[in-house]
N, C-alpha and C positions, 0 to 999 in steps of 0.2 A: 504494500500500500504506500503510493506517495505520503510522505509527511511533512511535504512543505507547503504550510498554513501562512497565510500574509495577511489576514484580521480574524475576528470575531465577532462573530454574530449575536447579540444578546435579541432571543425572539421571548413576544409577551402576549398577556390576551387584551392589554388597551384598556381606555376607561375613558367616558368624557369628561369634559375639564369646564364644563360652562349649564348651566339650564337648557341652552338652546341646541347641544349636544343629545341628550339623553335620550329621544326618544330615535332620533337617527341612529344614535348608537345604538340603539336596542333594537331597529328592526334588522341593522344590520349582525347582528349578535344571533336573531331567528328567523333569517332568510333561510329559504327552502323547509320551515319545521311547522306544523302543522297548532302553532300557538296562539289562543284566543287573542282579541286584541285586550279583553279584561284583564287576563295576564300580565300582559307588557305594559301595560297600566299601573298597575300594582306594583311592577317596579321600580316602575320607574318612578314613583312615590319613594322610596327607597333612595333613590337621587339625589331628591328635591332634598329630601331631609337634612342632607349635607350642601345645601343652592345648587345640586347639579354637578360638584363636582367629583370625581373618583380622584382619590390616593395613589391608584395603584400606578400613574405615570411619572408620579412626581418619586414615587417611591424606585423604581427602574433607573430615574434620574441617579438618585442617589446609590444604587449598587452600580452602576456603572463609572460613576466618579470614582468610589473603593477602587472600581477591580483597575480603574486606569491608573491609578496611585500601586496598586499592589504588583504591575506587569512591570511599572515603570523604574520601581524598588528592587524585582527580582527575577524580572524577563519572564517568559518571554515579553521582548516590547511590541507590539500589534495594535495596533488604532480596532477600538469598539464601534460597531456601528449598531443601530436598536428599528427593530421592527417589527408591529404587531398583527396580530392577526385580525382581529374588528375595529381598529380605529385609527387615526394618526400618530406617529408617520406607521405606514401600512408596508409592508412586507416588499410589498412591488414596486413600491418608490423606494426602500434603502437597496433595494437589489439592484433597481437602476442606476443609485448614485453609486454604487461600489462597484457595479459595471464602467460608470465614468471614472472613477476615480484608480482605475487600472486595478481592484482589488479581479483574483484571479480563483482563490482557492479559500473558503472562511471555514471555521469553527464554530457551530451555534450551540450557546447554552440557552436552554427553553427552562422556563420561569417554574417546570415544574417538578417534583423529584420523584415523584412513582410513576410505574407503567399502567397507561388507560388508553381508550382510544382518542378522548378530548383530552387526556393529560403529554400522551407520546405520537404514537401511530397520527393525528390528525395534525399538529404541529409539521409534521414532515409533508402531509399532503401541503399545508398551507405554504409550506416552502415549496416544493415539487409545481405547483401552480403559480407562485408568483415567479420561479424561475419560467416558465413558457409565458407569462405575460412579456416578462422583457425581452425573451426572444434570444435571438445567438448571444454570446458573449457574456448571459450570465453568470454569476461565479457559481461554482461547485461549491455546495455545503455538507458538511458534516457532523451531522447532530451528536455532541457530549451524550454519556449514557445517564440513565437515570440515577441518584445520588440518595436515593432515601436514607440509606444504611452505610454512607461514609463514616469513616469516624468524627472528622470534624465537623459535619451537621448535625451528627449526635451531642456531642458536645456542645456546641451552639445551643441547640436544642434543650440540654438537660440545664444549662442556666440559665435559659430564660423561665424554663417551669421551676427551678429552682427558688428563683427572685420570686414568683406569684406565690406559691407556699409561704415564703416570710412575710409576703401583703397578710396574709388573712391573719383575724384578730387572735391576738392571743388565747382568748376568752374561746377561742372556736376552733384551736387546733388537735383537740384531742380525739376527733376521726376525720380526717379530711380527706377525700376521696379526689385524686385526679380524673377527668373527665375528658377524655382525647376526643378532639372532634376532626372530623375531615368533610368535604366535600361528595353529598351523595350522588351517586350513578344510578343510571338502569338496572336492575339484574343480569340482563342478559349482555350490558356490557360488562361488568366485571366477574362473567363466565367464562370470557375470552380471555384475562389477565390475569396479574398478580396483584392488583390492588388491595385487595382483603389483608391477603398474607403479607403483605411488604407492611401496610400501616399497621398489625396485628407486632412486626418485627421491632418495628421503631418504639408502638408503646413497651413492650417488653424490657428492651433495651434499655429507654427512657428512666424506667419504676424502678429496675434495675440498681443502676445508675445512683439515685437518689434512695434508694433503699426502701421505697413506697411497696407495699401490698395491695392495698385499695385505691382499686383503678378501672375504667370503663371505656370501650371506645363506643362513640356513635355520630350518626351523620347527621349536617346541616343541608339548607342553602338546595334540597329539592325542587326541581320548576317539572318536575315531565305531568301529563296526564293524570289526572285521580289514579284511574282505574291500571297504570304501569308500574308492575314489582320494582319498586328502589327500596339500594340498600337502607338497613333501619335496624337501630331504633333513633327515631328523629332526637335531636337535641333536647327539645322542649319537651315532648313526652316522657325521655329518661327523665329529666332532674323532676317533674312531678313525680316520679316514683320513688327517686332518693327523699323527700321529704315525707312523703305516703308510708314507706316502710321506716323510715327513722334510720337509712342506711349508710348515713353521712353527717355530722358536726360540721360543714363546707365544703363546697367543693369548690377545685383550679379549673377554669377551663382552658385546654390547653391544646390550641388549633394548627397541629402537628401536619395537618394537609396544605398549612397553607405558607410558602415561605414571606409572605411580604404581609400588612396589616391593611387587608385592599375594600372594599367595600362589601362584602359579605361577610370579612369577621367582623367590621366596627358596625353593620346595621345587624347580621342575625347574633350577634354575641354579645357586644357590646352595650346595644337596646333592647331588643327581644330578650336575652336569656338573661340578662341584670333585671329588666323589667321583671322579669315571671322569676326569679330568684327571689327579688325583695320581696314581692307578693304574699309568697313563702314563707319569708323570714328564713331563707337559705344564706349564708354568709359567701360570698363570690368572689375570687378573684379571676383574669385573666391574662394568661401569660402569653407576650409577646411573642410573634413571630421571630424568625432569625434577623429576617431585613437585611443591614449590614455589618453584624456581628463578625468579629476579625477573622474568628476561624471559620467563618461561611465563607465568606470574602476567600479566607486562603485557601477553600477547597475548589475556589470554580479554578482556581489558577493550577492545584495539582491535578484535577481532569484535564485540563490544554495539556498538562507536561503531558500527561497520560498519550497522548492522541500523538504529541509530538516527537517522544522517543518514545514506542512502543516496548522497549527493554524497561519501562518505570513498574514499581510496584502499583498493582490497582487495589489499591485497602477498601475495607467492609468489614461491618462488624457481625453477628449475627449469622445462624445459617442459609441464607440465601446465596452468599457471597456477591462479591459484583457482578454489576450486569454486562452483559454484553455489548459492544459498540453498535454493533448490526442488528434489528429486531428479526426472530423469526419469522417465516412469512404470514402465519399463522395467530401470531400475538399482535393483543391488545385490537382486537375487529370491531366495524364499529358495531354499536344495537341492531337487532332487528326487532323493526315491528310486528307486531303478531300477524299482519295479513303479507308480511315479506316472507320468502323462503331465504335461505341465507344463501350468497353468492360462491361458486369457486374463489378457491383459496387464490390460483393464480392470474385471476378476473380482476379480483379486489385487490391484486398488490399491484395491477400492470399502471393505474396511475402513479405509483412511485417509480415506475423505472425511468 
């Protein structure tokens, strides 16, 4: 495999930055998906709440400053370029400026760290497609593997939920139950993945780590159909049962799916599950994402090493080991709806080639 890389791609999923954003961004967010317009309503209420704007560009901002501080400290040196997949700048416009800009060959690290098909496999289409929007001379990319179970996002990870443990009131620590949350899926997409078992690995790891016993993982931040199997148990229904059974003195919540602090942990966590916590008289803390935590920061720079001399150690903690650079053809496919039949395997990879 060639290994000579001449920038970086940091790819994201966007956010708009204004009121007069949100609702464009959100049709473009469910173009082609069968979503009421009362839906897209509702979240775009979600929005508003914060005047319209999302976090999660301004936050991409700021890991991108890190990792250019952190290449520019200890190489490789490589110019960042940033492109998302539903909003500005868009994937096909930095593909074009790094076409201009003589870039030949990039590295992309995608904003997320388990394998899904919205989390991994769709990231590549959305590259694979803005590469034939610009046409010949696009550069070649190479998507970083997934990072769930590096060490130093563990790490990262175990002090941020570390710090929310010492938030919670003295008065309230004598059972406090961490509460992992992640972003839920389809069923039948994460029948095709390892999503379960990876974020299954990380809480482990995590509780571990911090020497915690009492722990729970469950999902947030559902939009599919009523009547479509997603993973569960919702956020909000657990912690009514931690307070219903008496099975918790507090709980952390600790948004381990999510690397950045972007608009679905500060609306469904931040508001929603404090809201329905105080209700309670549940005691809540929640602990930050990584964001730009040093050793998050210095793990996206030892994947580049990874890709660039293939001789580098690929660290993991936990028995999964690391992932592979290449997805099988097979993993992470996306959902099917109940009146689909599911596609050839070699049907459904031919737009990645």
């Amino acid at each position: 495999m060639d290994m000579n890389y001449d920038a970086i791609l940091v790819v994201a999923f966007g956010g708009p930055e204004s009121r007069e954003e949100v609702i464009p961004f959100l049709e473009n967010v469910l173009r082609g998906r069968n979503v009421p317009r009362e839906r897209l309503l509702a979240v775009a209420e979600h929005y508003y709440h914060f005047d319209g704007k999302s976090p999660i560009n301004q936050q991409v901002r700021e890991l991108i400053s890190a990792l250019e501080a952190e290449l520019e400290r200890n190489r490789p040196r490589l110019p960042i370029y940033w492109g998302n997949r539903n909003w500005s700048p868009l994937l096909r416009d930095t593909l074009r400026k790094m076409k201009d800009d003589g870039i030949r060959r990039a590295l992309a690290f995608v904003t997320s760290a388990y394998s899904s098909y919205s989390g991994c496999r769709q990231y590549r289409e959305n590259i694979t497609r803005a590469q034939s929007e610009v046409g010949r001379g696009a550069p070649e990319v190479d998507k970083l593997r997934p990072f769930f179970n590096h060490p130093a996002y563990i790490e990262a990870t175990v002090e941020r939920v570390g710090d929310a443990l010492q938030a919670i009131p003295a008065a309230a620590r004598g059972n406090v139950q961490i509460v992992y949350t992640a972003h839920s899926i389809p069923s039948s997409m994460a029948d095709s993945c390892d999503y379960v078992s990876q974020l299954e690995e990380v809480r482990s790891l995590v509780s571990r780590a911090l020497g915690q016993k009492s722990d729970a993982l469950v999902y947030q931040s559902r939009s599919g159909a009523p009547g479509q199997p997603w993973l569960e148990p919702d956020i909000l229904d657990y912690l009514r049962t931690v307070r219903t059974g008496n099975s918790a003195s507090a709980v952390v919540l600790a948004p381990i799916g999510f690397i950045s602090d972007h608009m679905e942990v500060l609306y469904d966590l931040d508001i929603e599950a404090r809201h329905l916590c105080d209700s309670l008289g549940l005691p809540m803390a929640r602990a930050k994402t990584v964001g730009v935590h040093p050793r998050f920061v210095a793990m996206v720079r030892e994947l580049i090493l990874e890709r660039v001399n293939p001789k580098s150690e690929r660290r993991a903690l936990g028995s999964l080991g690391p992932r592979p650079d290449v997805c099988a053809e097979n993993c992470c496919l996306a959902p099917q709806r109940p009146e689909q039949q599911p596609a050839p395997v070699m049907a459904s990879m031919r737009k990645e080639e």
